[in-house]
N, C-alpha and C positions, 0 to 999 in steps of 0.2 A: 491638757491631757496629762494624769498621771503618768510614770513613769516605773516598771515593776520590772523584778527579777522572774526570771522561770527557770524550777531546775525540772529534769525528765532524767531515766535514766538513760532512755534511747529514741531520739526522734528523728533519724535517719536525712537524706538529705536535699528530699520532697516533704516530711511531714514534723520539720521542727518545732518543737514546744512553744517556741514564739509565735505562731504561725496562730494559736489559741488564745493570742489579749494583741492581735495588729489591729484591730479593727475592720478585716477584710473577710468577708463570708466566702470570696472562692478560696483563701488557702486554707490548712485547715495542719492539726498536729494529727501524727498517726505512730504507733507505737512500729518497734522493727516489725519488718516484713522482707528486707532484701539481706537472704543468707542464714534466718532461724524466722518462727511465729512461735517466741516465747508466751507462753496460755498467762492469765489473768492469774496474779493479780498484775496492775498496771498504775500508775498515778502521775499527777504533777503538782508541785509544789510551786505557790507565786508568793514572793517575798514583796509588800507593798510598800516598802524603806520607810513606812510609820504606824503605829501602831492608828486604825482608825475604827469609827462605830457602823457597824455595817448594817442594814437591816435586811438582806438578800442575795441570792445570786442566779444569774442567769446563764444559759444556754443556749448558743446553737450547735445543731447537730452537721457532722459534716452536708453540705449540700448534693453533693455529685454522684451520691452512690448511698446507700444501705449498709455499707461495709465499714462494720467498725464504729456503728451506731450501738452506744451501750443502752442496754436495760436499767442499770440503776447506778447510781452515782453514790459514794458516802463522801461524808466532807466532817476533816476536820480542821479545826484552828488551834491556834497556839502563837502565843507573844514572845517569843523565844527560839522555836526550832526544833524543841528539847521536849517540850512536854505539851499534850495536845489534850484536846476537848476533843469528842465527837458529838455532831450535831445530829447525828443519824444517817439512814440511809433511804434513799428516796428515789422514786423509779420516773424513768425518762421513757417517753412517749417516740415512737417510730415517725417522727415528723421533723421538716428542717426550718419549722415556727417557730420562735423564741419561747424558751420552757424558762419557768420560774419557779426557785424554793424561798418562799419566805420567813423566815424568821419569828417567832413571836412577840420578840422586842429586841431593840439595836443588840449587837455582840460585838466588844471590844476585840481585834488581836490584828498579829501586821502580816501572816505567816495563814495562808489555806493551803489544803491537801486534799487535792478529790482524786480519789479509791475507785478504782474500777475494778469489782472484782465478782462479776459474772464470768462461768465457764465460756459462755459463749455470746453472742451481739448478736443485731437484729436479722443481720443477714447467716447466722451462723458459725462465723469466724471465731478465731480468739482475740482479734485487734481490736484495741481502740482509737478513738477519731475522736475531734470534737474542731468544730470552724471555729468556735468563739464563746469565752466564759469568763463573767466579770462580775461583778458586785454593786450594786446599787445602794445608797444611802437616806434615798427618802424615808419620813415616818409613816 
């Protein structure tokens, strides 16, 4: 198993940003909630410690609730930190099935940033959630 950074700005001390690349579908990363519900925009950044060729990424949505199931996702990369590609922006389905964005052909970078920046989620909130988001490399 790879081995990856996550920064968040805030993922409190139930819904840590690692809680989104453990491999475990009951935890899950969730943006604050205890003491403000700062509104969207929201993101997290995973540093992969090598620049690799990606052809996708995938989704799950939190399991346990609606809340803080986002509408759309953008995603950008960047080899650097500093300067970014966006790959667009792509809408996520009210289900807690593995959701897929594929790519049109491999994309080089070591550094993703998925943007959550709907006013509000499936359930109406301004949080975002997500159990688990990783990248796959098949062609």
């Amino acid at each position: 198993m790879r081995q990856y950074l996550v920064h968040i700005l805030w993922g409190g001390p139930h819904g840590r940003a690692v809680a989104a690349i453990d491999v475990d579908l009951s935890t899950f990363w969730h943006t604050q909630w205890n003491g403000a519900n700062p509104p969207p925009p929201h993101h997290i950044i995973i540093d992969m410690n090598e620049e690799l060729n990606v052809k996708g990424f995938y989704f799950y949505a939190r399991q346990n609730s609606a809340n803080g199931r986002s509408r759309k996702v953008e995603i950008l990369v960047s080899s650097d930190n500093q300067n970014w590609t966006n790959l667009g922006t792509f809408d996520m389905a009210n289900v807690i099935t593995r959701q897929e964005v594929v790519l049109p052909s491999l994309t080089k970078f070591r550094y993703v940033r998925f943007n959550f920046n709907e006013p509000t989620n499936y359930a109406g909130g301004v949080h975002a959630t997500m159990a688990e988001i990783g990248t796959f490399y098949d062609e």
